[in-house]
C-alpha positions as CSV (number, residue, x, y, z in Angstrom):
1,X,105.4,97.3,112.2
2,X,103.7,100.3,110.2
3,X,104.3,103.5,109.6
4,X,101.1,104.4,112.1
5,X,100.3,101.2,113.9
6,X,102.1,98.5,114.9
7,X,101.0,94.9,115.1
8,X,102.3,92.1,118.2
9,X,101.0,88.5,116.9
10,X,100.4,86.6,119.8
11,X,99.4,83.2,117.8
12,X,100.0,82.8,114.4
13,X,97.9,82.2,111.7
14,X,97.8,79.1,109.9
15,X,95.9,77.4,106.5
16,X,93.3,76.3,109.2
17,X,93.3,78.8,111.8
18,X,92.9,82.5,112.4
19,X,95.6,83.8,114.6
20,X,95.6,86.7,116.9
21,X,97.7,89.8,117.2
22,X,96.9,93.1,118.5
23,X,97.2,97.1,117.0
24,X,98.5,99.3,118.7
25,X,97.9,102.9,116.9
26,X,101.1,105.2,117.3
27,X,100.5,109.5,116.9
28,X,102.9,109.1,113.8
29,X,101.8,110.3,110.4
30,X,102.4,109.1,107.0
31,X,102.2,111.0,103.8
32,X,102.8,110.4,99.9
33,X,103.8,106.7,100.7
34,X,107.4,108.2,102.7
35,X,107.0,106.5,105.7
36,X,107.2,107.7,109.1
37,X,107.2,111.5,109.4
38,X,109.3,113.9,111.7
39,X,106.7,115.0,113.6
40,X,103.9,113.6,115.7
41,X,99.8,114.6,116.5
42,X,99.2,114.0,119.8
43,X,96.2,111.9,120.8
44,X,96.0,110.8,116.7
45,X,96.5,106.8,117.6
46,X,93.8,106.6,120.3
47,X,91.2,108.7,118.4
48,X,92.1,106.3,115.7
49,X,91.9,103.3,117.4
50,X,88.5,104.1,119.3
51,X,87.0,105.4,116.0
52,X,87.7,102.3,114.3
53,X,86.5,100.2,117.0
54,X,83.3,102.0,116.9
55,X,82.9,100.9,113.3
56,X,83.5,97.6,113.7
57,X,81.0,97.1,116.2
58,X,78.5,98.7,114.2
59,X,79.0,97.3,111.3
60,X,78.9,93.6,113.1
61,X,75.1,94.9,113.8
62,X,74.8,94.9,109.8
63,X,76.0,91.4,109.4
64,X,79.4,92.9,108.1
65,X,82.0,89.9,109.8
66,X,85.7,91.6,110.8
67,X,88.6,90.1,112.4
68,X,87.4,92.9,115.1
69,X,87.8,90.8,118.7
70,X,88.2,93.6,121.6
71,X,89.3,97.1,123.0
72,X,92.2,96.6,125.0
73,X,93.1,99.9,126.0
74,X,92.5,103.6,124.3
75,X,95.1,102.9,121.3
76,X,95.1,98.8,121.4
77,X,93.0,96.7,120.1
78,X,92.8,92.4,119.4
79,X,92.4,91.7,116.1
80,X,92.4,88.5,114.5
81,X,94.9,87.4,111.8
82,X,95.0,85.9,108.5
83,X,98.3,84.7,106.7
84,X,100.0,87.4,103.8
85,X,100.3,85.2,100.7
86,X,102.2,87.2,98.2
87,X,100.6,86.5,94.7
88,X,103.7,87.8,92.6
89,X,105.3,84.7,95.0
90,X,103.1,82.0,94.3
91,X,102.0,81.7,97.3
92,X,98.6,82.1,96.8
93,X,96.3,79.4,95.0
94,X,92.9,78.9,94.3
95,X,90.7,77.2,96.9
96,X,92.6,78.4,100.1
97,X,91.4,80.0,103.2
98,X,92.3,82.4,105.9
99,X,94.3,85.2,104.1
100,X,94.5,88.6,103.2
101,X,93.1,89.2,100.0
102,X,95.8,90.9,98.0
103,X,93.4,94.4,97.1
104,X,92.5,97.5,98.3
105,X,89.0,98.4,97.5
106,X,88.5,102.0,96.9
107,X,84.9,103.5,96.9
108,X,84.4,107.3,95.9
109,X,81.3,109.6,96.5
110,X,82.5,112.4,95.0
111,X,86.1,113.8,93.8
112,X,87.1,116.7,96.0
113,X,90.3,118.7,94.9
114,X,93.3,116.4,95.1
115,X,91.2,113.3,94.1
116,X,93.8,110.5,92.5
117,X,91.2,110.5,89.8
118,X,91.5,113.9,88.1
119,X,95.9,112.9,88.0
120,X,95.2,109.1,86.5
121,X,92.5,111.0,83.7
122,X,95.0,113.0,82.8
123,X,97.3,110.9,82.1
124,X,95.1,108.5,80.6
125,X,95.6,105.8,82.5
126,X,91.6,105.4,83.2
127,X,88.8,106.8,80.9
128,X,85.6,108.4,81.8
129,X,83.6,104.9,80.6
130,X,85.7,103.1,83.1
131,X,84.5,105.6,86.2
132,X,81.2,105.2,84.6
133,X,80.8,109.3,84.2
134,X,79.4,110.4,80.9
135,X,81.5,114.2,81.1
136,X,84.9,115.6,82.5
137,X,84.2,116.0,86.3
138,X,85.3,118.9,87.9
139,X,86.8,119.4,91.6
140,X,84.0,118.9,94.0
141,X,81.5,117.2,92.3
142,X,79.3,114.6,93.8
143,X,78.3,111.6,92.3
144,X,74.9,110.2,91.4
145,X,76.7,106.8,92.3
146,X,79.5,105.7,94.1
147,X,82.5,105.0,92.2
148,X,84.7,101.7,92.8
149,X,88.2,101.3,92.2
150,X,90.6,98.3,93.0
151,X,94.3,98.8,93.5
152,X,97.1,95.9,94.4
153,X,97.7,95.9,98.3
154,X,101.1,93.8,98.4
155,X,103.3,95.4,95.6
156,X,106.2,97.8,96.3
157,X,103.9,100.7,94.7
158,X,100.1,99.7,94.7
159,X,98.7,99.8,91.5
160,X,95.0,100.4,89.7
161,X,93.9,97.0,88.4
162,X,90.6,96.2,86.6
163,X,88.3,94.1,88.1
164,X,89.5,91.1,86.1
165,X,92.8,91.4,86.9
166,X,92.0,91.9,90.7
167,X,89.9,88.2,90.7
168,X,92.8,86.5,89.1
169,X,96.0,87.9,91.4
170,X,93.4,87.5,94.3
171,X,92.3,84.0,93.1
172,X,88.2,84.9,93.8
173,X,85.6,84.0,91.2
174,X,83.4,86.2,89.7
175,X,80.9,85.4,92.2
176,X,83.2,86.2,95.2
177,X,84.1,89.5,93.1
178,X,80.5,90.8,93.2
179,X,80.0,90.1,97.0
180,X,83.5,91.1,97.7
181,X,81.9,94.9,95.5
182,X,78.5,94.4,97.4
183,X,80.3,94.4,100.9
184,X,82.3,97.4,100.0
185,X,79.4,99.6,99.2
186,X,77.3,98.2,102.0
187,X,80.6,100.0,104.1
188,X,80.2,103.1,102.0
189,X,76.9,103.6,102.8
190,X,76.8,103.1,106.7
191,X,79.8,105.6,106.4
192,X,78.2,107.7,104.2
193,X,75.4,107.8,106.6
194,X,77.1,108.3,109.6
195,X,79.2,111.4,108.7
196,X,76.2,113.3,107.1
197,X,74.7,112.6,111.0
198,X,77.2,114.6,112.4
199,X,77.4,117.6,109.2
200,X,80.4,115.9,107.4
201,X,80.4,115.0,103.8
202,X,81.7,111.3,103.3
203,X,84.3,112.1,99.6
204,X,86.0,108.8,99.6
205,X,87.5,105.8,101.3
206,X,89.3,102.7,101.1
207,X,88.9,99.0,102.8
208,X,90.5,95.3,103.0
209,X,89.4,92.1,103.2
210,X,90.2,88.7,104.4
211,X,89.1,85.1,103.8
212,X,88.6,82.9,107.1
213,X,89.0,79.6,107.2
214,X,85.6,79.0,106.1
215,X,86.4,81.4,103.0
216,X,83.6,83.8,104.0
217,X,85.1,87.4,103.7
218,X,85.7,89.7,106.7
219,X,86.9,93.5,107.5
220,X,90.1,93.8,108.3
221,X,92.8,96.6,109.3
222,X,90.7,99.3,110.0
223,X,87.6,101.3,108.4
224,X,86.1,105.1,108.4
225,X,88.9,106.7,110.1
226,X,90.2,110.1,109.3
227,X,93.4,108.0,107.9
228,X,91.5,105.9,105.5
229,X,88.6,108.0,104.5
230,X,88.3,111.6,103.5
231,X,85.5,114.0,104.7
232,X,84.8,117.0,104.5
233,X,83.2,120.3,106.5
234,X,81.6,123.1,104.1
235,X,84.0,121.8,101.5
236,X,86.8,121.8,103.5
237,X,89.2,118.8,104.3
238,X,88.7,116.7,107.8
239,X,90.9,114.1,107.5
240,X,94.9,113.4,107.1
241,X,94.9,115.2,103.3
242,X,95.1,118.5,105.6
243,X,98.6,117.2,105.7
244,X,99.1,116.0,102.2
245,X,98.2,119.7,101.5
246,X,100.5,121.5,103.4
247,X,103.5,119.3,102.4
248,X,102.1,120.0,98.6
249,X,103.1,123.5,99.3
250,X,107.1,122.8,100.8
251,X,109.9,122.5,98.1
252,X,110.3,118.8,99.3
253,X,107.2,117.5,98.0
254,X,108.7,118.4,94.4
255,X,112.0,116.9,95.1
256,X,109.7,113.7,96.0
257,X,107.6,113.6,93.1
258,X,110.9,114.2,91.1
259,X,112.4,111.0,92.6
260,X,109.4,109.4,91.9
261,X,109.4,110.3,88.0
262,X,113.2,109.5,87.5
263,X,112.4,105.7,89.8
264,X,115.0,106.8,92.4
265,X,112.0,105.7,95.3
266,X,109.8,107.9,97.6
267,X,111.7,110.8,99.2
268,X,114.4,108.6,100.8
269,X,117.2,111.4,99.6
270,X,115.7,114.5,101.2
271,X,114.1,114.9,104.1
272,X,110.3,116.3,105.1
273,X,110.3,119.8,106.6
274,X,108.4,120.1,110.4
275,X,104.7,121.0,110.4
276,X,104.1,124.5,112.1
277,X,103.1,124.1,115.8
278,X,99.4,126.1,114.9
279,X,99.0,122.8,112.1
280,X,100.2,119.8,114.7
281,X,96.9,121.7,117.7
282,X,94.7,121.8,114.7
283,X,95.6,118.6,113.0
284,X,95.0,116.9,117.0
285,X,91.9,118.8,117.5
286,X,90.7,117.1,114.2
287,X,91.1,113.7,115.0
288,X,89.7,114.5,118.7
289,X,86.6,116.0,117.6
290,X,85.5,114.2,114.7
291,X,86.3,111.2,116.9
292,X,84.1,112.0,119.9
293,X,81.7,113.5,117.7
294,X,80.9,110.3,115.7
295,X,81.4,107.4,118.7
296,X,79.5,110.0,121.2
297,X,82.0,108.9,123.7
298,X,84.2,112.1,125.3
299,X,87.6,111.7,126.2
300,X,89.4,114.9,125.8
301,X,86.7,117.1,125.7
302,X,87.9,118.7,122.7
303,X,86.6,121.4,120.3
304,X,83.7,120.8,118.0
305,X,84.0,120.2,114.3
306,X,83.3,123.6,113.6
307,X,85.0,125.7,115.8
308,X,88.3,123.0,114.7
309,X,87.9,123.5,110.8
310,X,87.0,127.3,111.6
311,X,90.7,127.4,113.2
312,X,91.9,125.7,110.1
313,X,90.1,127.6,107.7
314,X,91.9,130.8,109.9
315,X,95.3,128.7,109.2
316,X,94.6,128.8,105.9
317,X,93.8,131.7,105.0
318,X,96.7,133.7,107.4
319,X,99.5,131.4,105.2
320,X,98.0,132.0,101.8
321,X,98.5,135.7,102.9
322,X,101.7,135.1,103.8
């Protein structure tokens, strides 16, 4: 169980043998790392179900292997399975197949306002040589090249690791490092791709991997969805950071980030205001439009990108009045 998606296992995986569960994508929302919020978008889980299938099939064209198996219904899909192994457990040793490889591989194309980034530079807790970027970026800027990061994936809180320390708690050679990198960006760029076809910008994303049982890696969770990937229209957000931004501007987002600094956990003492009616239709419009828009398949006959991020531009601009 997620905070957005639920998974059934029908068989489980073992140290030989990929299992099978299915996804099932719920209209819930998850912000800041709280959990389930109050409210729902209607129509969220299948746009993000159907989006994500349409990725996986596309990227299966590019040789890109995913534990993708089938459409079940608008919101469900079969997936296979690989086994957790928690590194911080020892469970995970070198030479074994068929899990999920403890990372989250982050790929950025440019740094759009609210970008972890500009927060972790800051702070200091990365330097421009790491990034690879020769000056102090600024909020919007595009990059000549994509930027990777790695974070942790089965922590409490995930964390940024170097690429050393992401081989060793993930028990992949260098080797396996660089395709793991070359498979990411390979993602990145069909994505990249795909949402300047339909007038989006693709700013950033993030992906997972598994190992088979024949240690060969493959896509897993999902990919390119409005959840996991952040685009934008004419500089404005399309994807869930509309969300992020509106609870940036409510008093509970500063109790949060208090709890946060003093280690009291994320939010659990005070509890997330209701999004505004006008924000849940444009937030479901969003994930409609952009979602028929990039699979070409219609199902709710929903707005156009533009005339949806014109709505939320209108939002916008009515509450900063306000």
């Amino acid at each position: 169980m997620g905070s957005v998606k639920d998974l059934t296992v029908s068989e489980q995986a073992t140290a030989d043998l990929e299992g099978i569960g299915v996804f099932r994508f719920t209209d819930d929302y998850s912000v800041f790392d709280y959990g389930k919020m109050p409210n729902t978008i209607p129509n969220k889980g299948e746009a993000l179900c159907r989006m994500a299938t349409y990725n996986f099939q596309e990227l299966e064209k590019l040789g890109i292997k995913s534990h993708f198996r089938k459409l079940i219904s608008g919101n469900e899909m079969e997936v296979d399975l690989v086994r957790v192994l928690f590194p911080q457990k020892g469970e995970l040793k070198p030479g074994m197949g068929n899990y999920l490889v403890p990372l989250e591989i982050i790929f950025r194309n440019s740094l759009p306002e609210g970008s972890s980034v500009f927060k972790r530079l800051a702070k200091g807790r990365i330097t421009l040589e790491e990034l690879g970027l020769e000056k102090m970026p600024e909020a919007g800027e595009k990059l000549t090249l994509p930027i990777m990061d790695v974070s942790t994936k089965l922590e409490p809180t995930d964390r940024y690791l170097t690429w050393e320390e992401a081989a060793e708690i993930s028990c992949l050679n260098q080797t396996e490092i660089e395709d793991l990198k070359g498979k990411a960006l390979e993602i990145n760029d069909f994505l990249t791709k795909k949402a300047r076809e339909i007038g989006l910008e693709h700013a950033d994303g993030k992906i997972e991997f598994g190992i088979n049982p024949q240690r060969e890696f493959i896509l897993v969770d999902v990919c390119g969805t409005l959840d996991e990937n952040r685009f934008l229209y004419n500089g404005i957000n399309v994807s869930k950071q509309i969300l992020r931004d509106y609870y940036k501007t409510t008093p509970w987002y500063e109790t949060i980030e208090l709890e946060k600094a003093e280690g009291k956990g994320h939010g659990e003492f005070t509890t997330p205001p209701l999004l505004p009616k006008e924000l849940i239709e444009i937030t479901s419009n969003m994930y409609k439009s952009v979602c028929e828009t990039w699979t070409g398949e219609k199902h709710w006959k929903a707005p156009s990108i533009e005339e949806t991020m014109n709505q939320y531009k209108a939002f916008l601009e009515k509450n900063m009045e306000a």
